[in-house]
C-alpha positions in Angstrom: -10.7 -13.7 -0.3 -12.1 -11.7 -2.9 -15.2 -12.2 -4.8 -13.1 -13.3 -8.4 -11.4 -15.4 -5.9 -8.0 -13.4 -5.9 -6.4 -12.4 -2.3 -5.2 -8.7 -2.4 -2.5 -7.7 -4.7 -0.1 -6.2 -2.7 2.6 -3.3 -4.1 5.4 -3.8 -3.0 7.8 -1.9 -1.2 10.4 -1.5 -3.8 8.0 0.7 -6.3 7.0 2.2 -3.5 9.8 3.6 -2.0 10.9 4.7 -5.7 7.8 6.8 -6.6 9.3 10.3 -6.0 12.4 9.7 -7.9 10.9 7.9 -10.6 7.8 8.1 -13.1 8.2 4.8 -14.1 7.6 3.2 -10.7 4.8 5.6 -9.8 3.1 4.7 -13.5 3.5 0.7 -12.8 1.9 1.3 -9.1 -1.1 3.6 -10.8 -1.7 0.8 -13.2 -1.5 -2.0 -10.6 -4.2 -0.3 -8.9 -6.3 0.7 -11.7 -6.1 -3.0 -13.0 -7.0 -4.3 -9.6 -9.8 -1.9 -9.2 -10.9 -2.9 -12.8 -11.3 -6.7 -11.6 -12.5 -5.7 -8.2 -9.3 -6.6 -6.3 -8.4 -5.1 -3.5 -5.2 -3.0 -2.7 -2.2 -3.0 -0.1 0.6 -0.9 -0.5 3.8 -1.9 1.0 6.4 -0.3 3.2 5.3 3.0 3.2 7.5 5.3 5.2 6.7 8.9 4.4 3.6 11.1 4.4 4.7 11.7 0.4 4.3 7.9 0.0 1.2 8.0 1.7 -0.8 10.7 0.0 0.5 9.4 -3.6 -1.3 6.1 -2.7 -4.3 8.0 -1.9 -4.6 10.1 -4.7 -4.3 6.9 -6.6 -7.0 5.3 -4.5 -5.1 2.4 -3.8 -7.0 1.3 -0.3 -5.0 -0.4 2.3 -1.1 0.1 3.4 1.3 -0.5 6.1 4.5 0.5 6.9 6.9 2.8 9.6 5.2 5.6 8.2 1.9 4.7 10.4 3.7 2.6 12.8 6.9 0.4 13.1 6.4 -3.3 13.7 5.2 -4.4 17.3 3.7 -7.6 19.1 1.0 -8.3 19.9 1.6 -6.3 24.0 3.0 -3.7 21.8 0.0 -3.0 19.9 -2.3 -3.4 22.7 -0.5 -1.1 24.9 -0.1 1.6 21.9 -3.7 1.2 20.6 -5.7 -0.1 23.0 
């Protein structure tokens, strides 16, 4: 948990996934994680799937993120056997 006592906001997938197409979702995810930086709350970005995705959220700073972009869902022999 947090310090303010707040778990990670997480972004989901469905702004996301719409960031290329649309200003408007890109803007709301930027000022998610400007808010949440602002109140010392971390960040996890949802579903990302492409390397686009991916280097939005980091020029936004947005921290953490998950999604078939880095690696699609596995158990727990799965992710032993593919990471060690």
């Amino acid at each position: 948990m947090d310090p303010v006592g707040i778990d990670p906001v997480g972004i989901d997938r469905a702004f996301i996934g719409t960031m290329a197409p649309n200003r408007k979702s890109r803007r709301i995810v930027k000022s998610l994680v400007d808010l949440s930086h602002d109140l010392g709350i971390e960040v996890v970005a949802e579903g990302i799937e492409s390397s686009f995705e991916a280097e939005i959220l980091v020029d936004l700073d947005a921290g953490y993120g998950h999604g078939f972009h880095y690696s699609p869902a596995l158990d727990a022999d799965a992710f032993i056997a593919r990471y060690g």
